[in-house]
C-alpha positions in Angstrom: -45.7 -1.8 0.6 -46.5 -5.4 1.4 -43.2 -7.7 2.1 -43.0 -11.2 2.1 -44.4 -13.4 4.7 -41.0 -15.4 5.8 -38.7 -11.5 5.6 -41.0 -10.0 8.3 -40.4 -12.4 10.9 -36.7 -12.2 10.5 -34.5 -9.7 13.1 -31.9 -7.8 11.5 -28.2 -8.3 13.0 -28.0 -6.6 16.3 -24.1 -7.6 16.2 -23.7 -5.3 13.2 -25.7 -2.8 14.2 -24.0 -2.5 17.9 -20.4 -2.5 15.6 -22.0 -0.3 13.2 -23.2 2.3 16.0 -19.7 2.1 17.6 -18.0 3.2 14.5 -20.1 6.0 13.9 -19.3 7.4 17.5 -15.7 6.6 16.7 -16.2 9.1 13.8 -17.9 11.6 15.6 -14.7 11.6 18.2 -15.6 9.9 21.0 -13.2 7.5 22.1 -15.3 4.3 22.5 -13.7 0.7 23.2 -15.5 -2.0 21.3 -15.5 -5.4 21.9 -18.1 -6.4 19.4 -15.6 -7.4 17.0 -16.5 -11.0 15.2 -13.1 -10.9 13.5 -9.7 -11.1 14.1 -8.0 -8.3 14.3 -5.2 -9.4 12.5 -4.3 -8.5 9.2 -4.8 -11.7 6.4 -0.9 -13.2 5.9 1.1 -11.3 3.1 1.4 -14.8 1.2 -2.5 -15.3 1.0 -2.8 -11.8 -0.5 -0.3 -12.1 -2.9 -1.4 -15.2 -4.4 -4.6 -13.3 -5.0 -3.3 -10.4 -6.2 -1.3 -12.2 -8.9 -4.3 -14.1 -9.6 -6.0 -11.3 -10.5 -3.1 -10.0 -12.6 -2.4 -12.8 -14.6 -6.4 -12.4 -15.5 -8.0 -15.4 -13.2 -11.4 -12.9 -12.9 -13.9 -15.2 -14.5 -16.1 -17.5 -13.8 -15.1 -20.9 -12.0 -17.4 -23.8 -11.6 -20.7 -22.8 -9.5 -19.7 -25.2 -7.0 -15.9 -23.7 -6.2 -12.7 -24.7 -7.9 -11.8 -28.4 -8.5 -7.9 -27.4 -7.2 -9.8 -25.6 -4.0 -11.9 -28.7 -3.7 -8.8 -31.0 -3.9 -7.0 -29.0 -1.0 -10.1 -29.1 1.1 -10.5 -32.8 0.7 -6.4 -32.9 1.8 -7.5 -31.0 5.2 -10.1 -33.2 5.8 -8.0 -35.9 5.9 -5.6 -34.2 7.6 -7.2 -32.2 10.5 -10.0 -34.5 10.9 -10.0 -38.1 10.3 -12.4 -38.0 7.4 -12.3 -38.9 4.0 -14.7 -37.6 1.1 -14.7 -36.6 -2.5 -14.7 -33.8 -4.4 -18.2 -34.3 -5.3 -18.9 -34.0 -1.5 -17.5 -30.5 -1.2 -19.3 -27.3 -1.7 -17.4 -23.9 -1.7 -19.7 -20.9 -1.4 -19.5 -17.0 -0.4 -18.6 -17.6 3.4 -19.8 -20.0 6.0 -22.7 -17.9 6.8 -24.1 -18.7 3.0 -22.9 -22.5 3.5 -25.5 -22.6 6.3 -28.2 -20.8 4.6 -27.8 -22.9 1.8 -27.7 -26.1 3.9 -31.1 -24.9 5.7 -32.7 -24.2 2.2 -31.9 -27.9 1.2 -33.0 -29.9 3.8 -36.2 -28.3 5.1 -39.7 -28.4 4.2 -42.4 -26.4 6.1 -43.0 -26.6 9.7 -40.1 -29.1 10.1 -38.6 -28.6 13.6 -34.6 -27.7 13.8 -33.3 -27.8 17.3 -30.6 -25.2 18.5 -28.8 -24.8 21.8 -29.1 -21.9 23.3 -26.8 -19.3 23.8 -26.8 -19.7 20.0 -24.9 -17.4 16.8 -27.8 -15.4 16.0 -28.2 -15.8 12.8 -29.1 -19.9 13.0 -33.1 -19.1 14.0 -33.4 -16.5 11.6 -31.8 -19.1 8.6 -34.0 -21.7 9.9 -37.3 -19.8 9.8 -36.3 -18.6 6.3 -36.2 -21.7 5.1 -39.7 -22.3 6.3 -38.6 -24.3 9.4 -39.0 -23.8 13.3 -36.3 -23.1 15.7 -36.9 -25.3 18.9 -34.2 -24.3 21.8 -32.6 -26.5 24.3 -31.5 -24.3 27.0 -28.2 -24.8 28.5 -26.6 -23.0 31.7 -23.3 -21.3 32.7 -22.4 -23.5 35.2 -22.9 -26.8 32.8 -20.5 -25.1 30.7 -23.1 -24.3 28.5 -23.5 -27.7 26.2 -26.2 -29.9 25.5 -26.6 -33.8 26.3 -27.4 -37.0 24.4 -30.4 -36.7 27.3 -31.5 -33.0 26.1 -31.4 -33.7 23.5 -33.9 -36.8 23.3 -36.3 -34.4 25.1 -36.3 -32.1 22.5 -36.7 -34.7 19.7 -40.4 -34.9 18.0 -41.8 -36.1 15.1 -41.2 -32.9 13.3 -37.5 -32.8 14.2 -35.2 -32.7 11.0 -31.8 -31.1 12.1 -29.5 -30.6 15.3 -27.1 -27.5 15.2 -24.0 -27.9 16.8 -21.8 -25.4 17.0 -18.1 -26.5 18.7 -15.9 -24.0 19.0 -19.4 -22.0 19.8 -19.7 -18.2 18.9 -20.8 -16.4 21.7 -19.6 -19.5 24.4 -16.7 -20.3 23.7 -17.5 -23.7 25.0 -16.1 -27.1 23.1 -17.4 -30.5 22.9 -15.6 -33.5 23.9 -15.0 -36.4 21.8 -17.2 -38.6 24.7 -19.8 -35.4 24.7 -19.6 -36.1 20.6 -20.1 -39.6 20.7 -22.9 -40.0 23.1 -24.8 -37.0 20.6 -23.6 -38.3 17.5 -25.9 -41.8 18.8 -28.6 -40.1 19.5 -28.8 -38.5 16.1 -28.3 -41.8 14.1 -30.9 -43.6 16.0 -33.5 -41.2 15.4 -32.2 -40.3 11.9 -31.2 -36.8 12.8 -28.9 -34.6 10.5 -26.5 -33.0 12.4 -25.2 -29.3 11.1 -21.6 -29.0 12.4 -20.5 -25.7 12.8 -17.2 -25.5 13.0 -15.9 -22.2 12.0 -13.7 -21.7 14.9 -11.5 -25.4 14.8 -8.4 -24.1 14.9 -8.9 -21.0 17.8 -8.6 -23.4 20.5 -6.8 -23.2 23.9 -5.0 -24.6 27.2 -3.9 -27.9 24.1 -7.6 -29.1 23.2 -8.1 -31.0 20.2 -10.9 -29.9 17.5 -13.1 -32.9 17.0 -15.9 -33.2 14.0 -18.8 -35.2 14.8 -18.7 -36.9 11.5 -15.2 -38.7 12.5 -16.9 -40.5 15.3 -17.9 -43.3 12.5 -19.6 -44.0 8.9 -23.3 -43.7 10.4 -23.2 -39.9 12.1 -20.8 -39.3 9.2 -23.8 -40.3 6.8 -26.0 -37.4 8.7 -23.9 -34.7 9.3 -22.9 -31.7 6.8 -20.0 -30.2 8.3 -19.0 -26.4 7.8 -16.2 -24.2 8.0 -14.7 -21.7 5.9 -11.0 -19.2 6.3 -12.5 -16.5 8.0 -11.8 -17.2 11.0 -8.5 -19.0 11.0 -7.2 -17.2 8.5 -8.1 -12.9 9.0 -10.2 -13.8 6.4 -13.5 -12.8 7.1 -14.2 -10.1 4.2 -12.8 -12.7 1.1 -15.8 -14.7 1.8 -15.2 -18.3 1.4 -17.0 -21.0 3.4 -17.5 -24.8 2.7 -19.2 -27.3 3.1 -18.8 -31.7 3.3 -21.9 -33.6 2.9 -23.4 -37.1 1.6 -22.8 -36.4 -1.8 -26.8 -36.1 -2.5 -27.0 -33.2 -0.2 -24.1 -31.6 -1.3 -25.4 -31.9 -5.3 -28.5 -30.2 -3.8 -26.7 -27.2 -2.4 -24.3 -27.1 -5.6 -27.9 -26.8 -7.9 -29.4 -24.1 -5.4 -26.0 -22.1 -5.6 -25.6 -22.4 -9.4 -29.2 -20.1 -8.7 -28.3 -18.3 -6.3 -24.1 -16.6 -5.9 -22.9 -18.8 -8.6 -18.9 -19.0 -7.9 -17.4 -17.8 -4.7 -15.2 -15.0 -6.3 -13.0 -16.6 -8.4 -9.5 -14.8 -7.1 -10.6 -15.1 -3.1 -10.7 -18.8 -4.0 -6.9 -18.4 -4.9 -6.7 -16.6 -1.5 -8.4 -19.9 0.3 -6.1 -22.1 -1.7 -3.4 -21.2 0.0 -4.8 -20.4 3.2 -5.6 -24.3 3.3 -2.0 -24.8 2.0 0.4 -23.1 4.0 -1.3 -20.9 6.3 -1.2 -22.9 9.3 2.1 -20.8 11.0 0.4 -17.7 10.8 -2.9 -19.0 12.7 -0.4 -21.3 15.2 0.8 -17.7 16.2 -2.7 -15.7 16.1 -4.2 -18.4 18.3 -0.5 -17.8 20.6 -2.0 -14.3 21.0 -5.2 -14.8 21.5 -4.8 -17.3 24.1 -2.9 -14.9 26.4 -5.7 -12.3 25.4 -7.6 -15.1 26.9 -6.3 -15.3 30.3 -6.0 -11.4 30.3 -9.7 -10.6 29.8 -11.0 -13.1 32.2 -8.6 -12.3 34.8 -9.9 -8.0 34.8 -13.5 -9.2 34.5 -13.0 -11.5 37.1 -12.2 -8.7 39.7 -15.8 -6.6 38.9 -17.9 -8.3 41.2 -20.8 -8.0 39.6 -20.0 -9.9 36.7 -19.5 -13.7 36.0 -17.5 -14.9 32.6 -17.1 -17.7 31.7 -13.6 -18.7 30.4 -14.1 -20.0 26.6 -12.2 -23.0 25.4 -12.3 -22.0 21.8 -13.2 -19.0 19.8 -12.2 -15.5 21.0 -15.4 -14.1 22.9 -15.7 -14.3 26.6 -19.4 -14.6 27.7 -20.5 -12.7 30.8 -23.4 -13.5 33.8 -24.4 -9.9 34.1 -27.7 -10.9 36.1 -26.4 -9.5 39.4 -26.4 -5.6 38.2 -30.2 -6.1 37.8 -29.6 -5.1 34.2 -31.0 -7.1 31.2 -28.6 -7.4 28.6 -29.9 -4.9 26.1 -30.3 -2.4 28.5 -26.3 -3.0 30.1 -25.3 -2.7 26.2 -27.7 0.5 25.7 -26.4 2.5 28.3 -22.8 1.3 28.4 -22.4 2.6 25.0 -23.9 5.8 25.6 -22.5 6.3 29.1 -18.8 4.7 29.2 -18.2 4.4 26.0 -17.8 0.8 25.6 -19.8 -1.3 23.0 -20.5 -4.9 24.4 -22.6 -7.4 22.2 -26.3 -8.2 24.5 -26.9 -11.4 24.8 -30.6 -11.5 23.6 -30.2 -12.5 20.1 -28.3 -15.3 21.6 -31.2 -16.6 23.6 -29.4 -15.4 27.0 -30.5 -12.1 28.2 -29.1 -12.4 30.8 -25.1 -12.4 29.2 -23.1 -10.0 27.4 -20.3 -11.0 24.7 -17.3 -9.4 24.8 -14.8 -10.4 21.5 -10.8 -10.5 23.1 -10.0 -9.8 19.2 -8.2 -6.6 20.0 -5.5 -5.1 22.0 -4.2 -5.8 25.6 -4.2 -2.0 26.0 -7.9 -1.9 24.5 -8.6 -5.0 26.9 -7.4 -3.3 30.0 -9.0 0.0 29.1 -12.5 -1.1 27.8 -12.8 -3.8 31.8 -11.6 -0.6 33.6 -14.6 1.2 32.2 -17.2 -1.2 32.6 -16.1 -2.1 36.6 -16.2 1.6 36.9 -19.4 1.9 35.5 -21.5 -0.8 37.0 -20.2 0.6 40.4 -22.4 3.7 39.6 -25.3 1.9 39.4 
């Protein structure tokens, strides 16, 4: 059988499969420790699910608009104005079946062949593989543990070329943890408008930050960046929301037309009773993330502080999100082959830092339990000494 052209150069999700494999050890009885978790490990707030579940009783299973729900829309305008210093219309927003699909949709809308998207690396794995899909070319800026792994307005001028369409930014960063400041922001965001460079702005994991930071989206730094960036997010994250599936998306309102057309194509609607869900995620939710991020913050502090004793290892202490990233150079290991054997030996499923574009790093998610925490660090110090 003959595939497509643009399928075969794509890489399936190692991060699933490395979940997927722990589970199926977990079934067969082994007692493994994972921390490849991309999700809370929270439950989604009682309040969310009942609005959805009386949604779905009082018969609200149809279709909505292709583009999301106007009364959706109207709240996610509200946060914007709210959370981030921005202002836009409805016709700006875009609701679609998660962030992931906001992004794939984006990259399907603003590439043609052979244009040139530039990505920091460590990056969430999945941006090269959208990009190429779309018919356009990943180009990497590298970036280093020790320069707390971000770009600069001076990298990033480097990397420009004729070809270069988009810049991916990604603050919170999934597998990092590192955050941008406003000044960091600033200096980017004029580099982008001088050179006419849309900026993607990831920003999935706003409201996980820690030690009091401040989210800051690029597209508040003034009309002109605000003009080229298409800013993402979605209630996954914040929320325990991760399997209702509901991203969005703020754009110039040509671009965001654009991505409403190709999804009327694609999905259609986000589910119509998820949307419910989101609603009043937006609308009340923000006690019940104010005390996840309380938890996670002291998960924090806790993983860093056991990793921090195995000599061998190096993490970096995230700002934002709920991963800590790990040097692992020193065991002589590549990545894949520390997660390989790890796994099979201890136990303990670690995310590799290969699909990342560092394979030299393991990701460890701090989205489950002190006990787990303690546990799953014991096992790995113990197991790196025997090598």
């Amino acid at each position: 059988m003959k595939l497509s052209n643009r399928i075969v150069t794509v890489s399936p999700s190692l991060t699933l499969q490395i979940t997927a494999k722990a589970k199926e050890l977990k079934a067969q009885g082994r007692d493994v420790i994972s921390f490849g978790a991309g999700e809370p490990d929270f439950d989604t707030p009682s309040h969310i699910k009942e609005k959805a579940i009386e949604a779905i009783n009082n018969g609200f299973t149809k279709y909505t608009p292709a583009s999301g729900m106007p009364s959706l829309k109207k709240v996610i305008v509200e946060k914007f104005s709210r959370d981030n210093a921005l202002n836009f219309q409805e016709n700006q927003i875009i609701i679609s079946c998660g962030a992931k699909h906001s992004l794939f949709n984006i990259f399907q809308v603003l590439l043609n062949e052979g244009d040139e998207v530039i990505i920091p690396a460590p990056y969430w794995l999945s941006y090269p593989e959208m990009v190429k899909l779309a018919g356009g070319v990943p180009v990497f800026i590298e970036t280093t543990q020790p320069n707390n792994f971000k770009i600069d307005a001076v990298a990033l001028q480097k990397a420009l070329t004729k070809k270069t369409r988009v810049l991916i930014l990604n603050s919170p960063s999934n597998p990092t943890g590192a955050v941008y400041t406003k000044a960091e922001l600033q200096a980017i965001a004029d580099c982008a408008v001088k050179h006419s460079l849309y900026v993607v702005s990831d920003e999935i994991y706003e409201k996980l930050l820690y030690d009091g930071l401040k989210h800051v989206s690029i597209a508040s730094l003034g009309e002109k960046i605000k003009d080229y960036t298409i800013t993402v997010n979605g209630v996954s994250k914040s929320f325990a929301m991760t399997g209702w599936r509901i991203g969005y998306i703020a754009a110039p309102a040509e671009i965001a037309k654009a991505i409403g057309t190709l999804q009327s194509h694609s999905t259609s609607n986000p589910t119509s009773f998820a949307q419910v869900g989101a609603l009043e995620a937006l609308h009340a939710g923000e006690a019940a993330c104010k005390k996840m991020v309380t938890v996670f913050s002291k998960r924090r502090d806790l993983i860093i502080k056991e990793l921090s004793a195995i000599e061998e290892i190096i993490p970096f202490k995230p700002s934002g999100a709920f991963y800590a990233f790990c040097d692992i150079s020193r065991t002589g290991l590549t990545a894949m082959d520390f997660a390989t054997r790890i796994l099979d030996e201890a136990n303990v499923a670690v995310i590799p830092g290969e699909p990342f574009g560092s394979p030299h790093h393991i990701r460890l998610s701090f989205a489950i339990s002190d006990e787990a925490i303690c546990k799953g660090v014991k096992r790995i110090g113990e197991w790196v000494h025997t090598l």
